[in-house]
C-alpha positions in Angstrom: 13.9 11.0 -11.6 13.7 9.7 -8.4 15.1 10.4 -4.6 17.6 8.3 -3.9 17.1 6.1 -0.5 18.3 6.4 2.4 20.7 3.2 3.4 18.9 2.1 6.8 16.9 -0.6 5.6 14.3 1.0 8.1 14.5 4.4 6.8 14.2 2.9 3.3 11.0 1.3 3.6 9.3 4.1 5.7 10.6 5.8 2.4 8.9 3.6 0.1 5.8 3.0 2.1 4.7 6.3 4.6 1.8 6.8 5.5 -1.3 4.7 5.5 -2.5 5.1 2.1 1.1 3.4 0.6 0.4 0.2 2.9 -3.3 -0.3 2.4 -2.4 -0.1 -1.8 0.1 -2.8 -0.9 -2.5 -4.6 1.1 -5.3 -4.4 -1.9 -2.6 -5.6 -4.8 -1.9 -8.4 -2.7 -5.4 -10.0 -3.6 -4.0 -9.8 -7.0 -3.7 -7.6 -10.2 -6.2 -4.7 -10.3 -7.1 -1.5 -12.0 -7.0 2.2 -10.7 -10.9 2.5 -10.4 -11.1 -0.7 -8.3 -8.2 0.1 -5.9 -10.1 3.6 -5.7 -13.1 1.9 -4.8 -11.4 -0.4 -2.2 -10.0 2.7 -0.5 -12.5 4.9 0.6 -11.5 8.7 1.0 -8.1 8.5 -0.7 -7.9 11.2 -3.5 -7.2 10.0 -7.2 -3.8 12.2 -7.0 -2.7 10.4 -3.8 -3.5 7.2 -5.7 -1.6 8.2 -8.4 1.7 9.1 -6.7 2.2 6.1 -4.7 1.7 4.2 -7.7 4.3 5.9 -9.8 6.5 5.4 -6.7 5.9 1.8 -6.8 6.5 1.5 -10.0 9.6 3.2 -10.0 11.4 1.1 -7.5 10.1 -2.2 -8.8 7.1 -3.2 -6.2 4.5 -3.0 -9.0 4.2 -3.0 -13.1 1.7 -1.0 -14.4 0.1 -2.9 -17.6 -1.6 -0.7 -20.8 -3.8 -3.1 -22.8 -4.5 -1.7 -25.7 -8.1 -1.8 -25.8 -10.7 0.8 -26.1 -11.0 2.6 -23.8 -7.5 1.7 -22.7 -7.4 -0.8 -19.6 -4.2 0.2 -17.2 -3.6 -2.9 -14.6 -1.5 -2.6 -11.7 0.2 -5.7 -10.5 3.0 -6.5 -7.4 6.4 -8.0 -8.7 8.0 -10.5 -7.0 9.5 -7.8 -5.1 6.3 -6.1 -3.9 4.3 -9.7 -3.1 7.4 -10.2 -0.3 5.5 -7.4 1.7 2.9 -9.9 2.3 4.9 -11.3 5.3 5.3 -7.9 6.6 1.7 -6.7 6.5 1.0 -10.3 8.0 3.3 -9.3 10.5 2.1 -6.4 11.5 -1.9 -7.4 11.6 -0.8 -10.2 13.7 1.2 -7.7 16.0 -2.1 -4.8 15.8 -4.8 -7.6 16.5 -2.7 -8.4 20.0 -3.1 -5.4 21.2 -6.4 -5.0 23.7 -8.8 -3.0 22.9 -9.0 0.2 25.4 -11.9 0.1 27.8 -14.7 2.2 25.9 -15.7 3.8 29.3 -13.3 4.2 32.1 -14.6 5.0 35.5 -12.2 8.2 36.3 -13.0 7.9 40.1 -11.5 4.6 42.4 
C-alpha cells in the first residue's frame, strides 16, 4: 500500500523524489535501462536497502518498471516510463540553475 500524495504539485514531487539518493537514481536511469548492481556501482556510498526503497517507490507510482527475465540467475532491469523520462527537463533544469551559481572563494581574507 502506498501513502497517498499530498495535492501541491510541489509537495508531491518532494514526496516522490527527497533526498539526493531519489534524484541521482533518476539521473542514472536516464542513460537508459539498467540493473540494480550497475545503479549500485554508479552511486557510490548509497546502501543496497536505500536503493531498494526508492525503487519500489518508483515503481509504485509509475516512474519506472522493474523487468524479471527469466534467466539463470534471474536478471531484474529497471527502466523509466514515459512518466519518469519527463524528469529529464527537470534535472536539466536544475544542473543548468546549480552550474550558475559561482563557486565560493576557497580562501577569503577575513581582515579589509
Amino acid at each position: 500500500m502506498t501513502t497517498p500524495l499530498p495535492t501541491c504539485g510541489v509537495a508531491r514531487f518532494l514526496t516522490l523524489l527527497d533526498g539526493p539518493w531519489a534524484t541521482l537514481i533518476v539521473r542514472e536511469l536516464l542513460r537508459g535501462p539498467q540493473r540494480f548492481s550497475e545503479l549500485r556501482d554508479a552511486l557510490p556510498g548509497i546502501s543496497p536497502h536505500t536503493l531498494t526503497s526508492r525503487l519500489r517507490r518508483f515503481e509504485a507510482h509509475g516512474i519506472v518498471t522493474r523487468t524479471v527475465h527469466a534467466e539463470i540467475p534471474p536478471r531484474v532491469v529497471y527502466e523509466l516510463t514515459p512518466l519518469g523520462r519527463e524528469l529529464r527537463t527537470v534535472l536539466d533544469a536544475m544542473a543548468a540553475w546549480a552550474t550558475a551559481i559561482p563557486a565560493p572563494d576557497p580562501d577569503p581574507d577575513p581582515t579589509p
